[in-house]
BAKOLFI-647479 format. One record per residue (C-alpha): residue number from 1; residue in one letter; x, y, z. Coordinates in nm, 3 decimals. Example, Ala and Ser with C-alpha at 12.3 -4.5 7.8 and 13.67 -1.06 7.14 Angstrom:
# residues 2
<site><nr>1</nr><rest>a</rest><x>1.230</x><y>-0.450</y><z>0.780</z></site>
<site><nr>2</nr><rest>s</rest><x>1.367</x><y>-0.106</y><z>0.714</z></site>
//
This chain:
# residues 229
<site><nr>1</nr><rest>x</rest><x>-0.775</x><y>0.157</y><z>2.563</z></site>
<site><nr>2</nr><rest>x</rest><x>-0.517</x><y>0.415</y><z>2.530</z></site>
<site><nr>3</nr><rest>x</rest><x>-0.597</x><y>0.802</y><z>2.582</z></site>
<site><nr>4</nr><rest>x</rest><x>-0.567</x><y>1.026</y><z>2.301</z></site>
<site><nr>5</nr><rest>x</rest><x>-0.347</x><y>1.320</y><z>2.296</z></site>
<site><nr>6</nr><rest>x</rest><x>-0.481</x><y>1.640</y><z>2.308</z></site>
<site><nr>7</nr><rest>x</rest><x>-0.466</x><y>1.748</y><z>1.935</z></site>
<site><nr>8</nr><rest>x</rest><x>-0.579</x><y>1.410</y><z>1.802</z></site>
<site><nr>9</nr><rest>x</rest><x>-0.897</x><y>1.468</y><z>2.067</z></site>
<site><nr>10</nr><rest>x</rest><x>-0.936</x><y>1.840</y><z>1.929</z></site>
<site><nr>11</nr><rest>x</rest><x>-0.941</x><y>1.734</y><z>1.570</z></site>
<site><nr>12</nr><rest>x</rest><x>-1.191</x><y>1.498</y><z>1.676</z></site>
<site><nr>13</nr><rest>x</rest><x>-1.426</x><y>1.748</y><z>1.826</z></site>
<site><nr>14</nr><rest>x</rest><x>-1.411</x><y>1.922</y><z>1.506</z></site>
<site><nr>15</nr><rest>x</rest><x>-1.608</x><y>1.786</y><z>1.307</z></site>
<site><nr>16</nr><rest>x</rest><x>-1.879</x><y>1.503</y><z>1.306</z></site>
<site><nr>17</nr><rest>x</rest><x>-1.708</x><y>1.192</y><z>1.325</z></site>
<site><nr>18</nr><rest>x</rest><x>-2.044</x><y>0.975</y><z>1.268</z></site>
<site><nr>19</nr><rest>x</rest><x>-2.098</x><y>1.170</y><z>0.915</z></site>
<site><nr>20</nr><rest>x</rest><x>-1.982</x><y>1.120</y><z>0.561</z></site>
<site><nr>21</nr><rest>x</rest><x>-1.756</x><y>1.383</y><z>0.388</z></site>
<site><nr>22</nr><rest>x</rest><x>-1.663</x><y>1.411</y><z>0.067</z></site>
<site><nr>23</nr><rest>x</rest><x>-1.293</x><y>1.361</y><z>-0.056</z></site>
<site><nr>24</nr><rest>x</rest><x>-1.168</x><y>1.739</y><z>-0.041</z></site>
<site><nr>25</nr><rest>x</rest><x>-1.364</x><y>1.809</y><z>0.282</z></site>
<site><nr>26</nr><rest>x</rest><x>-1.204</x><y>1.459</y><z>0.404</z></site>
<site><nr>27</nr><rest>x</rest><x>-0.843</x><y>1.576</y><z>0.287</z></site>
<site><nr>28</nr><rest>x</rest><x>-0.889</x><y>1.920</y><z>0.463</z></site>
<site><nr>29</nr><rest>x</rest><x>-1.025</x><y>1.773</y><z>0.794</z></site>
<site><nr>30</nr><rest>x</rest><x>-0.690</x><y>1.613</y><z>0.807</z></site>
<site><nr>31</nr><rest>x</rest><x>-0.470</x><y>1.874</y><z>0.716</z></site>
<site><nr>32</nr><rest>x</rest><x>-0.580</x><y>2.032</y><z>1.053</z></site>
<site><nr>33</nr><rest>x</rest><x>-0.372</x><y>1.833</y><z>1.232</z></site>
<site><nr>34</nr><rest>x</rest><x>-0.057</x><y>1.961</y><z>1.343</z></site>
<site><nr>35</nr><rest>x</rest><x>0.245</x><y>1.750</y><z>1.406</z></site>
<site><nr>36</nr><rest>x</rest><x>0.589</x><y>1.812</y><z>1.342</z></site>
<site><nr>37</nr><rest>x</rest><x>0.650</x><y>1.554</y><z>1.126</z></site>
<site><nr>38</nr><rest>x</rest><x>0.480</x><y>1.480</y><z>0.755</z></site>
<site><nr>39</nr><rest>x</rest><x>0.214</x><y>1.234</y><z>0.793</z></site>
<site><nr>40</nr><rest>x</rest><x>0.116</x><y>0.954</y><z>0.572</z></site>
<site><nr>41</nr><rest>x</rest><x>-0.232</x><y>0.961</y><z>0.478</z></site>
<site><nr>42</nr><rest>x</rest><x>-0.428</x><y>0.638</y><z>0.466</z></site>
<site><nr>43</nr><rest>x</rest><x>-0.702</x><y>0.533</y><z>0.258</z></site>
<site><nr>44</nr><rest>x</rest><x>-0.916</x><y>0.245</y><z>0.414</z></site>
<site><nr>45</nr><rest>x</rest><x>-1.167</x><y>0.002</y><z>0.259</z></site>
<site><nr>46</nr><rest>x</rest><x>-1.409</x><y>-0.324</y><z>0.396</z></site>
<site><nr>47</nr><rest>x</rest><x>-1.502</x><y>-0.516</y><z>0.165</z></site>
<site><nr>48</nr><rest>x</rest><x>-1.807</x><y>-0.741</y><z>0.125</z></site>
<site><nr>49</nr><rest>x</rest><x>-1.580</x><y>-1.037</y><z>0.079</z></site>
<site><nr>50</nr><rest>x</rest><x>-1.467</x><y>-1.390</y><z>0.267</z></site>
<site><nr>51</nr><rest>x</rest><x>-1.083</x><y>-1.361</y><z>0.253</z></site>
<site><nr>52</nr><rest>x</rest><x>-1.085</x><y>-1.742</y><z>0.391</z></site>
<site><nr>53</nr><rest>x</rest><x>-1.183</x><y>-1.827</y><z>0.038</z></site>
<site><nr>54</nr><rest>x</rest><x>-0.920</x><y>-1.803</y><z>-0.209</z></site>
<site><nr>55</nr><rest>x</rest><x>-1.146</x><y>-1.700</y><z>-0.502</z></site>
<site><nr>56</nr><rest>x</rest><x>-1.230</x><y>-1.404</y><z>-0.334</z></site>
<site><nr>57</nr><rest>x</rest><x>-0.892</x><y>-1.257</y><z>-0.216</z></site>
<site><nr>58</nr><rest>x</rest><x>-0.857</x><y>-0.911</y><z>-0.345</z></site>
<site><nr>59</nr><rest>x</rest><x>-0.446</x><y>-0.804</y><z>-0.434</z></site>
<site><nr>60</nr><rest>x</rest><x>-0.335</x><y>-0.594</y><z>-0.697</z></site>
<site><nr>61</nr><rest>x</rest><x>-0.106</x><y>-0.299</y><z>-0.733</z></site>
<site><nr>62</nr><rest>x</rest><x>-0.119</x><y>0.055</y><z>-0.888</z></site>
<site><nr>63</nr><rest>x</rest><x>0.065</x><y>0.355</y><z>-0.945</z></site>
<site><nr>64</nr><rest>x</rest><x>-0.018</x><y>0.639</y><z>-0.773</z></site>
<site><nr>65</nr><rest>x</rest><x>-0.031</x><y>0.959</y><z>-1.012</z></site>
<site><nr>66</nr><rest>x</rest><x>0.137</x><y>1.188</y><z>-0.757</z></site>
<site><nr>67</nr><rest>x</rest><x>0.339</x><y>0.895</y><z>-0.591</z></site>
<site><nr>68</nr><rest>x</rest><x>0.355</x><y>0.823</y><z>-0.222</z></site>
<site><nr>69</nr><rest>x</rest><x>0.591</x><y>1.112</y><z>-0.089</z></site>
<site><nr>70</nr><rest>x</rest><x>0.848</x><y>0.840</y><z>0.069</z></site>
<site><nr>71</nr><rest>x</rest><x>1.161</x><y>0.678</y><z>0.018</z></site>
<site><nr>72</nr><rest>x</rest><x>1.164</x><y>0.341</y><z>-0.017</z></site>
<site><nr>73</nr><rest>x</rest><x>1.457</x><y>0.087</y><z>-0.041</z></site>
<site><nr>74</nr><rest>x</rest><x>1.378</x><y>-0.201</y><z>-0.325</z></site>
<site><nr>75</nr><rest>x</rest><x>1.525</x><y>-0.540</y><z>-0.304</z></site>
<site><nr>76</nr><rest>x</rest><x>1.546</x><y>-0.712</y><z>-0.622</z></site>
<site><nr>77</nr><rest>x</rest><x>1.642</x><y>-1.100</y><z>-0.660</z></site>
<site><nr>78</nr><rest>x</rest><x>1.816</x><y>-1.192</y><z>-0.948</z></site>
<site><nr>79</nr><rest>x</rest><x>2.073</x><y>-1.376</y><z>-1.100</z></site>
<site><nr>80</nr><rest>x</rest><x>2.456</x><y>-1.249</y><z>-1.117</z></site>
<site><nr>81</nr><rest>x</rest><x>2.468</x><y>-1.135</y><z>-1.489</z></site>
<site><nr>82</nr><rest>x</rest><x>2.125</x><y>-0.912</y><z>-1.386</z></site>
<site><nr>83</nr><rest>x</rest><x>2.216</x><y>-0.748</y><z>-1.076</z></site>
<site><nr>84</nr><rest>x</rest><x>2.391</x><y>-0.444</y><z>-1.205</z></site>
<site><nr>85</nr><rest>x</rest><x>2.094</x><y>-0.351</y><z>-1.432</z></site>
<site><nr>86</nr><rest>x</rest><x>1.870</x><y>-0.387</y><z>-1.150</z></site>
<site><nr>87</nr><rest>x</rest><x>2.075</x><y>-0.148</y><z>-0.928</z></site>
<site><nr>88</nr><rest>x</rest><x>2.117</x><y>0.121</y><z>-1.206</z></site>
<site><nr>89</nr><rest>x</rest><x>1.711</x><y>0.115</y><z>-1.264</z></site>
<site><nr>90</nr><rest>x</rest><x>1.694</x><y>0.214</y><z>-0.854</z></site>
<site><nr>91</nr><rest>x</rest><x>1.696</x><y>-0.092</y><z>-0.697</z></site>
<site><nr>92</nr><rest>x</rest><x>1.863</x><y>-0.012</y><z>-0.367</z></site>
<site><nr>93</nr><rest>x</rest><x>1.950</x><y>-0.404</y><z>-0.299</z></site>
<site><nr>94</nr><rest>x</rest><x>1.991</x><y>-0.694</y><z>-0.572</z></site>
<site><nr>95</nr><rest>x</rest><x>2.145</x><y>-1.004</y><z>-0.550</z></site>
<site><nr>96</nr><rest>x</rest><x>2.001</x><y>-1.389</y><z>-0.501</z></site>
<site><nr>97</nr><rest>x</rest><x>2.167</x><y>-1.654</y><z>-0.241</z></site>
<site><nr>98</nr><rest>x</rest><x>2.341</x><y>-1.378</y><z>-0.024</z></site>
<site><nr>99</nr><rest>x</rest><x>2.047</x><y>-1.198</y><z>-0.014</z></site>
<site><nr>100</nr><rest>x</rest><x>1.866</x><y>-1.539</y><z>0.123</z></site>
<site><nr>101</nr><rest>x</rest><x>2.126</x><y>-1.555</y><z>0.351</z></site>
<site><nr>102</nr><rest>x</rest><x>2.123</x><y>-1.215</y><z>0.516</z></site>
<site><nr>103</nr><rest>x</rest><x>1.754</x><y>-1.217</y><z>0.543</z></site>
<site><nr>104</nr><rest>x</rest><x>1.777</x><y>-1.604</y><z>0.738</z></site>
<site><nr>105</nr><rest>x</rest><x>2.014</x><y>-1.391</y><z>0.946</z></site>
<site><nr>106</nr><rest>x</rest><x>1.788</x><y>-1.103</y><z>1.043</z></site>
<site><nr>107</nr><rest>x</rest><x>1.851</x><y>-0.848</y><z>0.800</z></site>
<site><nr>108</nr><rest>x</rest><x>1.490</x><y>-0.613</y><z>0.682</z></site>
<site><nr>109</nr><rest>x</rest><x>1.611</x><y>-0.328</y><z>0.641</z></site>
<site><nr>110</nr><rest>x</rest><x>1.421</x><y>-0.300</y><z>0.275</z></site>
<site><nr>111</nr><rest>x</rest><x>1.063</x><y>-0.179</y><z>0.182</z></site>
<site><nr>112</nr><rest>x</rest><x>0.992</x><y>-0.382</y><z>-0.121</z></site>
<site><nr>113</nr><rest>x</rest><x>1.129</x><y>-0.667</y><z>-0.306</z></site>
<site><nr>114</nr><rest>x</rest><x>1.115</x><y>-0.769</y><z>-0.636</z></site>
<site><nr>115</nr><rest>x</rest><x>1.258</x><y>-1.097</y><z>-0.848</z></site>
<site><nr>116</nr><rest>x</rest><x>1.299</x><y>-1.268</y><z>-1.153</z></site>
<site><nr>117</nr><rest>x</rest><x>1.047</x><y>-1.548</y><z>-1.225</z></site>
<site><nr>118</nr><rest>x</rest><x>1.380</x><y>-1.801</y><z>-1.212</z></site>
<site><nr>119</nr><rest>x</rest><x>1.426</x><y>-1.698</y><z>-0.845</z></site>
<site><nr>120</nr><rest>x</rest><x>1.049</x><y>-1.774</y><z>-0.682</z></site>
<site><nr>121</nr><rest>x</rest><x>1.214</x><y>-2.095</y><z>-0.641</z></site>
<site><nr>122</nr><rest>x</rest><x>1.470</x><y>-2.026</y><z>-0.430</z></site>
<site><nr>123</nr><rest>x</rest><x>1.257</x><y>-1.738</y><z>-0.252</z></site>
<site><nr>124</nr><rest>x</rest><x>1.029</x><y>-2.061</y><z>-0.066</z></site>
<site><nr>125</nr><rest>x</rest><x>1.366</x><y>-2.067</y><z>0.207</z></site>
<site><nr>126</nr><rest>x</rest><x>1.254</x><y>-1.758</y><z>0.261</z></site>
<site><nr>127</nr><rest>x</rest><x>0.825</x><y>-1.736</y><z>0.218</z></site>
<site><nr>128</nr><rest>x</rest><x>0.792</x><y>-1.755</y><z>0.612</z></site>
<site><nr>129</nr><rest>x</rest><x>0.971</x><y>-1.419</y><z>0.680</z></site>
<site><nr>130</nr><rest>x</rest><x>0.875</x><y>-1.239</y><z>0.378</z></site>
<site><nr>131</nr><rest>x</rest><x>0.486</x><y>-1.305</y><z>0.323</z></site>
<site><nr>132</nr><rest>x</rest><x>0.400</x><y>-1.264</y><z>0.715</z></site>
<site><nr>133</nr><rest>x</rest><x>0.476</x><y>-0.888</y><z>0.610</z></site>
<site><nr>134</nr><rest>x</rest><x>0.360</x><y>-0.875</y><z>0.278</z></site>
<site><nr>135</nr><rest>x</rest><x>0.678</x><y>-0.883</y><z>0.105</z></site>
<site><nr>136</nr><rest>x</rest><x>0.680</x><y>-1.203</y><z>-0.085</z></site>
<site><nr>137</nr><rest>x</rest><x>0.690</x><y>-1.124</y><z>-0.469</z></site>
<site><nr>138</nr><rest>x</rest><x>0.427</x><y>-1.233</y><z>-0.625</z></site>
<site><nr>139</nr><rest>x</rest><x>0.285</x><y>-1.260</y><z>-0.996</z></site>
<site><nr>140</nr><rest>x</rest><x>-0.014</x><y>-1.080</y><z>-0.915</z></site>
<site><nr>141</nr><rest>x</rest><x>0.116</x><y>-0.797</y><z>-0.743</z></site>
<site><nr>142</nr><rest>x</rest><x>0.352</x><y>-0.740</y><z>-1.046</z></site>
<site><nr>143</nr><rest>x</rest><x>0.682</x><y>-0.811</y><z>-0.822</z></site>
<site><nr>144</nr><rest>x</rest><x>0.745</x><y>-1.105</y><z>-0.995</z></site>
<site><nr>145</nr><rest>x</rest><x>0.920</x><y>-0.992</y><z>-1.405</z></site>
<site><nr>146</nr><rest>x</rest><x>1.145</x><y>-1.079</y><z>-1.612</z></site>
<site><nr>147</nr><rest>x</rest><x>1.167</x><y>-0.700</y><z>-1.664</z></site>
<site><nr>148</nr><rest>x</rest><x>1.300</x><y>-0.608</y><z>-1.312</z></site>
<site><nr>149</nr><rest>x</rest><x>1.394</x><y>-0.267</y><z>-1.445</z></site>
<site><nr>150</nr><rest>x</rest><x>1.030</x><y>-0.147</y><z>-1.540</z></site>
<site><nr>151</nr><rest>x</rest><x>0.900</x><y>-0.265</y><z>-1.251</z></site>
<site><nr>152</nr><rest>x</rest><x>1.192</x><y>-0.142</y><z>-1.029</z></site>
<site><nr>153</nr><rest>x</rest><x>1.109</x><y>0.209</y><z>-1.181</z></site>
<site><nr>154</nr><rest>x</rest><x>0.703</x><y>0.197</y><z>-1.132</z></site>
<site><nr>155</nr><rest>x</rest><x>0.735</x><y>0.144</y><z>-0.767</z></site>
<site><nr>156</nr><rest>x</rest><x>1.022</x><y>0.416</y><z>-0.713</z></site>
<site><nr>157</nr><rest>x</rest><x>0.739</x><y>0.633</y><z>-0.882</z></site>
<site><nr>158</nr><rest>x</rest><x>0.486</x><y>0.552</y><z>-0.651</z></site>
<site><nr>159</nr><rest>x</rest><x>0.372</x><y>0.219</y><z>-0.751</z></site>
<site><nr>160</nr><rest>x</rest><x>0.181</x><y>0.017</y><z>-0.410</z></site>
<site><nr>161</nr><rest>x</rest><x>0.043</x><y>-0.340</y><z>-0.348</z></site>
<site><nr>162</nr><rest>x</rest><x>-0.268</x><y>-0.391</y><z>-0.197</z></site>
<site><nr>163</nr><rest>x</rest><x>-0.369</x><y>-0.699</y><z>-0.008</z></site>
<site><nr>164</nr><rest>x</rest><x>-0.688</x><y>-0.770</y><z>0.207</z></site>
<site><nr>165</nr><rest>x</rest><x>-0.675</x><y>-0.906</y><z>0.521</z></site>
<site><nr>166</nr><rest>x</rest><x>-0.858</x><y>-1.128</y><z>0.732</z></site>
<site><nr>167</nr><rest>x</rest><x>-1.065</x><y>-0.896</y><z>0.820</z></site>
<site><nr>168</nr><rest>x</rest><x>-1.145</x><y>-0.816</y><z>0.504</z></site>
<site><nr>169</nr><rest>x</rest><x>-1.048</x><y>-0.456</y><z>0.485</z></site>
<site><nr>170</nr><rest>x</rest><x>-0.756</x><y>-0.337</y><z>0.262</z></site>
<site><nr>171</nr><rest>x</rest><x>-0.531</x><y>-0.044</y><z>0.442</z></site>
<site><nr>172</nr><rest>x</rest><x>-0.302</x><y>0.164</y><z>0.211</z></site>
<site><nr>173</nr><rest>x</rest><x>-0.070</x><y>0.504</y><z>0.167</z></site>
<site><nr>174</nr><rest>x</rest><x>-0.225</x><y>0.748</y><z>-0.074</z></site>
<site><nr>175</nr><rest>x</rest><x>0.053</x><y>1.019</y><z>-0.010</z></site>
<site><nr>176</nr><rest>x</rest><x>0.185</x><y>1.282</y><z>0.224</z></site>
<site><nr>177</nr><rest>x</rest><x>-0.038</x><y>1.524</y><z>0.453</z></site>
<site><nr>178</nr><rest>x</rest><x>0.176</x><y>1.806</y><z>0.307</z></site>
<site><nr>179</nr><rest>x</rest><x>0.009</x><y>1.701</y><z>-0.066</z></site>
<site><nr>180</nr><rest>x</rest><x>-0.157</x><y>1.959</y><z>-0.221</z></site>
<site><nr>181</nr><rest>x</rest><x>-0.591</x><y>1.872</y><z>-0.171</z></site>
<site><nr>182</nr><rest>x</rest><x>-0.589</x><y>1.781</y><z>-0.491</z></site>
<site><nr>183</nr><rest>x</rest><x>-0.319</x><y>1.542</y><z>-0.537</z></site>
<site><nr>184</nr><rest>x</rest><x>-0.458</x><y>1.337</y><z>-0.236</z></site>
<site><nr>185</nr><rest>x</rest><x>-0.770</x><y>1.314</y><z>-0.439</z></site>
<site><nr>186</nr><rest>x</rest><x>-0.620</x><y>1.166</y><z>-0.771</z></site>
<site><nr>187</nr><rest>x</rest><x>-0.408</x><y>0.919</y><z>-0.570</z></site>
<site><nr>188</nr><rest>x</rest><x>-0.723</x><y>0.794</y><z>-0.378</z></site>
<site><nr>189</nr><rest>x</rest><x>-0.957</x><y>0.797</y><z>-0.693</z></site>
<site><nr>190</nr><rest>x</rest><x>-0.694</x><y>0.560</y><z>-0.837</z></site>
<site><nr>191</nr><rest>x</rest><x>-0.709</x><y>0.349</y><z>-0.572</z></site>
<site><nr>192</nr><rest>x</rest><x>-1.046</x><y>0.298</y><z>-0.558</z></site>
<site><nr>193</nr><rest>x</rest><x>-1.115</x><y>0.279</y><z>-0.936</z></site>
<site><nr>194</nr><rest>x</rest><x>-0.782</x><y>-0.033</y><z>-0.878</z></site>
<site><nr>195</nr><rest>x</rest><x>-0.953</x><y>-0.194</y><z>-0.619</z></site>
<site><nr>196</nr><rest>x</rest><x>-1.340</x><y>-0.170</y><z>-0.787</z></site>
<site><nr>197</nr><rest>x</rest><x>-1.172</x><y>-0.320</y><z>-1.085</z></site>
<site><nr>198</nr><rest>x</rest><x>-1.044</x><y>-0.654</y><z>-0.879</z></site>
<site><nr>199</nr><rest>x</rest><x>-1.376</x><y>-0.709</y><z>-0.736</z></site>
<site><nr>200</nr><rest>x</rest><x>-1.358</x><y>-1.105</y><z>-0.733</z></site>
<site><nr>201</nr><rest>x</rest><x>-1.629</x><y>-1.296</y><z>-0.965</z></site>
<site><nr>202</nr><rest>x</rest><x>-1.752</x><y>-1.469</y><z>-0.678</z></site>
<site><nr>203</nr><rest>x</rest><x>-1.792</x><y>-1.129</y><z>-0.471</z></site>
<site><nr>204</nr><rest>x</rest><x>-2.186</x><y>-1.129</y><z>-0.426</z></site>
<site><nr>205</nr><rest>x</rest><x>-2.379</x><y>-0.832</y><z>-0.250</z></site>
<site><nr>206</nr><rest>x</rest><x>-2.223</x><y>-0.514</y><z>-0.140</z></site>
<site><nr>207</nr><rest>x</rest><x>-1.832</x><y>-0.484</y><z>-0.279</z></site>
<site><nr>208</nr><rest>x</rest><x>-1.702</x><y>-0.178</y><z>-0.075</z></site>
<site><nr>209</nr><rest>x</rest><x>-1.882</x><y>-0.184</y><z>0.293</z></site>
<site><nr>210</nr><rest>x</rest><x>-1.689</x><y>0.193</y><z>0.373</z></site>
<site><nr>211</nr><rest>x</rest><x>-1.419</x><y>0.377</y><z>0.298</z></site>
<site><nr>212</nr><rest>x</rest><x>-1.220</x><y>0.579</y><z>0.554</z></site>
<site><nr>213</nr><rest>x</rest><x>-0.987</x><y>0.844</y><z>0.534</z></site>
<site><nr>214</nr><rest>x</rest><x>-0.709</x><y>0.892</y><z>0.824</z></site>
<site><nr>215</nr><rest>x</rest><x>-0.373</x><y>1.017</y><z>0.894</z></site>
<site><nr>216</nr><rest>x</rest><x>-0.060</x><y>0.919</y><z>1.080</z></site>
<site><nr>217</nr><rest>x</rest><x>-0.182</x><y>1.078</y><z>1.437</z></site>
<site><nr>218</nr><rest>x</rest><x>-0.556</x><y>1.164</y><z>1.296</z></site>
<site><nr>219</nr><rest>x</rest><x>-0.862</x><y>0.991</y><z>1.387</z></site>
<site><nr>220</nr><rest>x</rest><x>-1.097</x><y>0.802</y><z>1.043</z></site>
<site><nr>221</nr><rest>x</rest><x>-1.269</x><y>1.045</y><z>0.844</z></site>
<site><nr>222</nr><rest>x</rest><x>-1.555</x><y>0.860</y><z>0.649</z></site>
<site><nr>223</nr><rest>x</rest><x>-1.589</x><y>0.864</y><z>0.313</z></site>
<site><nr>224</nr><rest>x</rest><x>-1.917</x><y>0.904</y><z>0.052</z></site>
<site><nr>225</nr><rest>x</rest><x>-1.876</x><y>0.654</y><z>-0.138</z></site>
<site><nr>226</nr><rest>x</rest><x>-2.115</x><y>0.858</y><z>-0.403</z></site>
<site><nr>227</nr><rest>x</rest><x>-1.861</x><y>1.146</y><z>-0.405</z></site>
<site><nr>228</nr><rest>x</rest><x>-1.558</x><y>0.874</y><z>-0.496</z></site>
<site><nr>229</nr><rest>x</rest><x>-1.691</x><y>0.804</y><z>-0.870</z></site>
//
């Protein structure tokens, strides 16, 4: 296992890593960290669920109130006569074959993509590169519209997918370390109130196991689930 740097091992010893904070207490734990550099904060869930069944795969998407604090570079698929309207709505890529092409060749250098329902077809050249990182559109996620524009413009705001994994936890940004405490907050609550609300039908038992807060170079904070209502 890898040894800790210094400050990530004195953040550690300051506080109780075993107990459960609430979300402000969580959010200034974190903020104690010092780094040079603006650190994503991450928001953390298992969930009581069996991802190898397909009627219990939690994905869904939402729009962080006070967005995510980065940058990031939208790919949108689309035919010819839609491409322009797609790049003035802040799409930072649009196109449809040539896109294929570049991406067969190598070329990620995009956060997000986006397409028309009339392109999913075409996008299956592509489904082994793209979903492997969690970047195939997809109805559910709300990446797949016949209104690129709106949906271009929600995740420029601070719109995110969520997806569990096979472990069944769900990791996602909820903003910048340099957030105010309670802008952190609202972003997480809306997560959480997102991800109660896709609780699968078939979901028996405990839905959310824990919930963990952490930081670029920070250790897990843990969460009370009580104080996230």
């Amino acid at each position: 296992m890898a040894k800790r740097g210094k400050k990530y091992r004195a953040l550690a010893a300051s506080y109780d890593v075993k107990a459960f904070y609430g979300l402000e207490d969580a959010v200034n734990i974190l903020k104690k960290s010092e780094m040079k550099f603006d650190q994503t904060v991450e928001l953390h869930f298992n969930l009581g669920v069996d991802p190898k069944h397909a009627d219990q795969m939690v994905r869904g998407s939402v729009t962080l109130p006070h967005g995510t604090g980065k940058k990031i570079r939208i790919l949108a698929f689309c035919k010819d006569n839609m491409v322009q309207a797609a790049i003035d709505a802040g799409a930072d890529f649009a196109g449809g074959a040539d896109m294929i092409e570049k991406i067969s060749g190598g070329w990620l250098d995009f956060d997000a993509v986006v397409a028309t329902p009339d392109m999913m077809a075409l996008l299956g050249k592509i489904a082994k590169v793209l979903g492997p990182r969690g970047l195939m559109p997809s109805p559910k996620a709300g990446t797949v519209s016949p209104n690129l524009a709106q949906v271009i413009k929600e995740l420029k705001a601070g719109r995110i997918q969520y997806r569990v994994d096979k472990g069944a936890n769900v990791h996602t940004p909820v903003g910048k370390l340099s957030f105010e405490v309670s802008k952190i907050r609202e972003n997480v609550l809306s997560v959480i109130d997102s991800v109660r609300k896709n609780k699968p039908q078939t979901s028996k038992g405990v839905y959310i196991k824990s919930l963990t807060l952490t930081a670029t170079m920070t250790p897990s904070v843990r969460l009370d689930m009580a104080l996230t209502r």
